[in-house]
C-alpha positions as semicolon CSV with decimal commas, in nm:
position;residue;x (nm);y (nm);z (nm)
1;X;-3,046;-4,336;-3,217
2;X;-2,770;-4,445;-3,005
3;X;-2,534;-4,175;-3,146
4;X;-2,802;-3,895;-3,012
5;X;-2,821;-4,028;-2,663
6;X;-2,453;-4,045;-2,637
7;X;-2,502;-3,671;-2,750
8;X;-2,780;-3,565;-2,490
9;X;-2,612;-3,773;-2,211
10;X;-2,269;-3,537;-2,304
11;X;-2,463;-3,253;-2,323
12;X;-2,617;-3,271;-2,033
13;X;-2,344;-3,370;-1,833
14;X;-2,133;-3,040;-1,999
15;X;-2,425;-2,841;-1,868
16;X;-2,424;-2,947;-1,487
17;X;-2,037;-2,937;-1,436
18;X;-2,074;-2,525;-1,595
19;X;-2,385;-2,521;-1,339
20;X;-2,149;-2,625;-1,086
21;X;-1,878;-2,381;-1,155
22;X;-2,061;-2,117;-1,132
23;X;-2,217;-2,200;-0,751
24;X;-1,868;-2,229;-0,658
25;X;-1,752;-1,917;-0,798
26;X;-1,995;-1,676;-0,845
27;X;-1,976;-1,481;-1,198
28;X;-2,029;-1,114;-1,058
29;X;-1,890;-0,939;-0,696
30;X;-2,129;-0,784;-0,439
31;X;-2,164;-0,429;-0,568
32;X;-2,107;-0,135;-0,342
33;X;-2,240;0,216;-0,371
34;X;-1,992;0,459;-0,332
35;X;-2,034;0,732;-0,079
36;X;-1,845;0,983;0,072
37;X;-1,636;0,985;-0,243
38;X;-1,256;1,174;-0,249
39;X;-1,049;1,236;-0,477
40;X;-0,669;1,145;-0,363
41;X;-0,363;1,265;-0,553
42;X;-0,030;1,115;-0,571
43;X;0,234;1,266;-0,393
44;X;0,449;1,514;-0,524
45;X;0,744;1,440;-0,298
46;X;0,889;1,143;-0,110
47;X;0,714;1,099;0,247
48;X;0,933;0,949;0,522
49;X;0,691;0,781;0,811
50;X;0,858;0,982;1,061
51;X;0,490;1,122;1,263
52;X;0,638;1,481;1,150
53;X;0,420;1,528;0,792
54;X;0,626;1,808;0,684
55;X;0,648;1,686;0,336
56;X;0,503;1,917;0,085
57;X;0,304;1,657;-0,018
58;X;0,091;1,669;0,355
59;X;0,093;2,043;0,305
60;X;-0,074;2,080;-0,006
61;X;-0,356;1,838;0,075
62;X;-0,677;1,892;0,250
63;X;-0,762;1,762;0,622
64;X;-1,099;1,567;0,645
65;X;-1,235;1,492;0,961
66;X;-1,300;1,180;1,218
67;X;-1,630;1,296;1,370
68;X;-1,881;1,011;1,350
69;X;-1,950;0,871;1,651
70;X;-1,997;0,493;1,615
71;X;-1,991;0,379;1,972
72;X;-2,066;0,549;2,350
73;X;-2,191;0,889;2,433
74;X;-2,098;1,224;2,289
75;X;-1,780;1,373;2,376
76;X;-1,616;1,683;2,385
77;X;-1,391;1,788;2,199
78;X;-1,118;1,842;2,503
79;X;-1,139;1,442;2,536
80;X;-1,139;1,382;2,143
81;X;-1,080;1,537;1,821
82;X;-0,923;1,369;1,488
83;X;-0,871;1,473;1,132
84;X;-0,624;1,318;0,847
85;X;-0,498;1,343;0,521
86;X;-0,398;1,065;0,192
87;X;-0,187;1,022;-0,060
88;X;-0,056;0,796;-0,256
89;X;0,224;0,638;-0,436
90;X;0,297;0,318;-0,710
91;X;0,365;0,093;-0,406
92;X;0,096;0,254;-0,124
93;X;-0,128;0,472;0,026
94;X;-0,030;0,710;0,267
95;X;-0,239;0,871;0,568
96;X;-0,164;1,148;0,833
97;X;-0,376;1,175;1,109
98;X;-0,403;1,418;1,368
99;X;-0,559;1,280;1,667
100;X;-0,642;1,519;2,036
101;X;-0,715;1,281;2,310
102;X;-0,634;1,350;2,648
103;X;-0,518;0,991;2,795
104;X;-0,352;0,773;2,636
105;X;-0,421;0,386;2,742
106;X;-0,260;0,051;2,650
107;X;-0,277;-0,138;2,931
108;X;-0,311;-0,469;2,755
109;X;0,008;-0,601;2,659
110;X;-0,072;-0,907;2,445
111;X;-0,108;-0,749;2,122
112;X;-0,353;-0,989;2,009
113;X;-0,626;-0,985;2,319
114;X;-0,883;-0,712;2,310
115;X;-0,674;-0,466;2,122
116;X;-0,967;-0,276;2,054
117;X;-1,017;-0,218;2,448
118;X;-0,668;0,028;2,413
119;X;-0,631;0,347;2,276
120;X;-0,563;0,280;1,877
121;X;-0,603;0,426;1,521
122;X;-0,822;0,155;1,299
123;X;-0,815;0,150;0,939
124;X;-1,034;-0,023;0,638
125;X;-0,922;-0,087;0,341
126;X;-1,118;-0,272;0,052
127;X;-0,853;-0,234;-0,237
128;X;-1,096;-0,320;-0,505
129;X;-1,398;-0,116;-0,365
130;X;-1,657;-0,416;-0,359
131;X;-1,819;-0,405;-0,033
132;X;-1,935;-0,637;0,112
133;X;-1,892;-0,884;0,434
134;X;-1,510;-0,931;0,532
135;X;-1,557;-1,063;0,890
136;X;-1,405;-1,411;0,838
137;X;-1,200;-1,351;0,516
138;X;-0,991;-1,121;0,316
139;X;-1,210;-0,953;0,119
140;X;-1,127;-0,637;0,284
141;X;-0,898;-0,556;0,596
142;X;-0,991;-0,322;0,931
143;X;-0,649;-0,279;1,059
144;X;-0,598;-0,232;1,412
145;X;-0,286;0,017;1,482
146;X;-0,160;0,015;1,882
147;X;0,047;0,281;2,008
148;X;0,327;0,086;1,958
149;X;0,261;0,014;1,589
150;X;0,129;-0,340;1,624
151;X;-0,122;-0,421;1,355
152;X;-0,381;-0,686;1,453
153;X;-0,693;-0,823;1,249
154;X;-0,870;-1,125;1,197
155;X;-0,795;-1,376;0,979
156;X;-1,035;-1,657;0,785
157;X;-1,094;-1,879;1,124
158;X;-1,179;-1,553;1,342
159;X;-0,879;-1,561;1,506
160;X;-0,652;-1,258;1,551
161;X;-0,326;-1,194;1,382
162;X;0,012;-0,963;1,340
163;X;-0,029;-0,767;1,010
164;X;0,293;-0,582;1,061
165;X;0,444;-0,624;0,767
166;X;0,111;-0,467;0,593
167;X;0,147;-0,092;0,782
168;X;0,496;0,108;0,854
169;X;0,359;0,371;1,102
170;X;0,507;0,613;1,296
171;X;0,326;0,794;1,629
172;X;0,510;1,193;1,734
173;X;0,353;1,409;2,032
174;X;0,292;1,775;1,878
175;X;0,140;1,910;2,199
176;X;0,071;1,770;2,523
177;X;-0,251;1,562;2,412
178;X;-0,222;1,586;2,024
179;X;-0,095;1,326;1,841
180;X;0,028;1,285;1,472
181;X;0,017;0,968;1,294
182;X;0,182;0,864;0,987
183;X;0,088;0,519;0,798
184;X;0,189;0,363;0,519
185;X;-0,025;0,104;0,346
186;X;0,080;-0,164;0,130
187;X;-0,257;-0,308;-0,043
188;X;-0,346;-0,662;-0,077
189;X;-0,600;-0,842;-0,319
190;X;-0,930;-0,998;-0,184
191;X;-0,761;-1,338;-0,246
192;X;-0,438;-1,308;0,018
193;X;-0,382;-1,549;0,251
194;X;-0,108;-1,552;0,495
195;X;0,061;-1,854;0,360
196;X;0,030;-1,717;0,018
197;X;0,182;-1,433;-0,215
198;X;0,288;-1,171;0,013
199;X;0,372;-0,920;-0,258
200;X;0,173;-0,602;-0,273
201;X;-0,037;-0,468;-0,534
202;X;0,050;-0,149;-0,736
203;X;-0,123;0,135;-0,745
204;X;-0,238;0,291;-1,019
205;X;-0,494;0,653;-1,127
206;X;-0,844;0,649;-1,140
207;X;-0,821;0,311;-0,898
208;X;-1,148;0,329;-0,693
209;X;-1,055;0,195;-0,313
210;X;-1,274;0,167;-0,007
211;X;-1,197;0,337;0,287
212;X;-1,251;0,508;0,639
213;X;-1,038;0,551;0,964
214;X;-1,164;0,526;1,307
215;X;-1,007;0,548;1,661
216;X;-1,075;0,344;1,951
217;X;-1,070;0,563;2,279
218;X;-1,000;0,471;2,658
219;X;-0,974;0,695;2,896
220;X;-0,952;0,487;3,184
221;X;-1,222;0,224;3,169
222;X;-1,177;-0,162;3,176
223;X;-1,339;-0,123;2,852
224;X;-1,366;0,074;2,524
225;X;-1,531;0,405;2,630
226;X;-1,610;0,534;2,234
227;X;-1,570;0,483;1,863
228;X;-1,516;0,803;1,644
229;X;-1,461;0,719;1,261
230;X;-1,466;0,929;0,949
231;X;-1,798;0,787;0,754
232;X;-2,167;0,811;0,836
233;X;-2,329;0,497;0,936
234;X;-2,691;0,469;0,884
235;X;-2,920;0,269;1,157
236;X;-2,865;0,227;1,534
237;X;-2,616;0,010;1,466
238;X;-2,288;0,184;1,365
239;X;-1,990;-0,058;1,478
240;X;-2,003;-0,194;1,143
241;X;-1,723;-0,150;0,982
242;X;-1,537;-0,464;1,099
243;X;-1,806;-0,699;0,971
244;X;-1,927;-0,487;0,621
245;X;-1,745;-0,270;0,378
246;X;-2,007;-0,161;0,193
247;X;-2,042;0,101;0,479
248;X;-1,668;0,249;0,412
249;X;-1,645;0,557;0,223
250;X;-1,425;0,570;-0,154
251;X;-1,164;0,700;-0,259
252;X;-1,057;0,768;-0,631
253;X;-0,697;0,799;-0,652
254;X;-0,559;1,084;-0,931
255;X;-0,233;1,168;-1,065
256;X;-0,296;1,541;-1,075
């Protein structure tokens, strides 16, 4: 008799310690449906972040456009117009964007104080396509990209940081108000921290990875005037994307 209570007290003691495992790490990810799916294929040549794109690479994909407006009132397209490009290699993913915007504004010169209030390029990235809330922690990024190639985002205690080392990018004039970007990504798991590992992931095919871009324009307003980015948002409610991945679009990346 003694024996079997040692037995149920074991037992039951096994059972609440698995119990408690699994409330601190839950056994299955938030899953995301996948819209605006494309298909990215791996580059074909080397691509030098340069703001030129003339690699064959750039010239053999397709442009997709930046034409959602997330914040402020409709513009024109003689104040804004944006379109870009990926690819992809083993160590990153690649985007070219073509941006038309009339004025260009950075007038705050601490990097890490309203960088959203100057003219930049932002870009999400969820490298394992799960969706869900990032706001206070890694689980996906919305990089912030200045005109001087500062990258800012939050980390796990809301507070702002340099992600520099994250995005090479490269800004070139093609016309007097167009603008071609070049960025290359290095990709990060859900469980970085910025005291941690700080090698990047490879890539590899058929890798699902969520994504949209977005740009931030000022004309010449104390504050952010709109917010154009490349995925339908559904609701009033648009500005999104900093808080919730599960409203970026995917992309499947392919050899050929």
């Amino acid at each position: 008799m003694k024996l079997y209570k040692i037995l149920l007290l074991i037992a039951c003691f096994s059972f609440f310690i698995n119990c408690k495992k699994n409330i601190e790490k839950p056994l299955f990810k938030n899953q995301k449906t996948n819209h605006q799916l494309h298909t990215v294929l791996k580059n074909i040549d080397s691509i030098t972040i340069d703001g030129i794109g003339d690699e064959k690479t750039w010239k053999n994909s397709s442009w997709l456009p930046i034409n959602q407006l997330w914040l402020g009132k409709p513009i024109d397209s003689s104040d804004f117009s944006g379109r870009y490009k990926l690819s992809w290699s083993d160590d990153a993913l690649y985007v070219l964007a073509e941006i038309k915007d009339d004025i260009l504004i950075d007038k705050i010169k601490n990097p890490l104080e309203r960088w959203w209030d100057d003219d930049c390029v932002e870009i999400f990235i969820d490298e394992d396509n799960s969706g869900g809330n990032h706001q206070f922690n890694h689980n996906a990024f919305a990089y912030h990209i200045g005109l001087n190639g500062d990258v800012v985002d939050l980390d796990s205690i809301n507070s702002p940081k340099l992600f520099d080392n994250h995005i090479v990018s490269k800004k070139t004039m093609i016309k007097k108000d167009t603008y071609v970007w070049e960025f290359k990504i290095s990709l990060y798991p859900d469980t970085y921290t910025l005291n941690g590992d700080q090698i990047a992931l490879k890539l590899k095919s058929k890798k699902k990875i969520g994504f949209a871009i977005a740009y931030c324009d000022n004309d010449q307003s104390e504050f952010r005037e709109n917010f154009i980015g490349s995925v339908f948002v559904k609701g009033d409610n648009k500005n999104q994307g900093w808080i919730d991945a599960d409203i970026f679009g995917t992309i499947l990346l392919k050899s050929k």
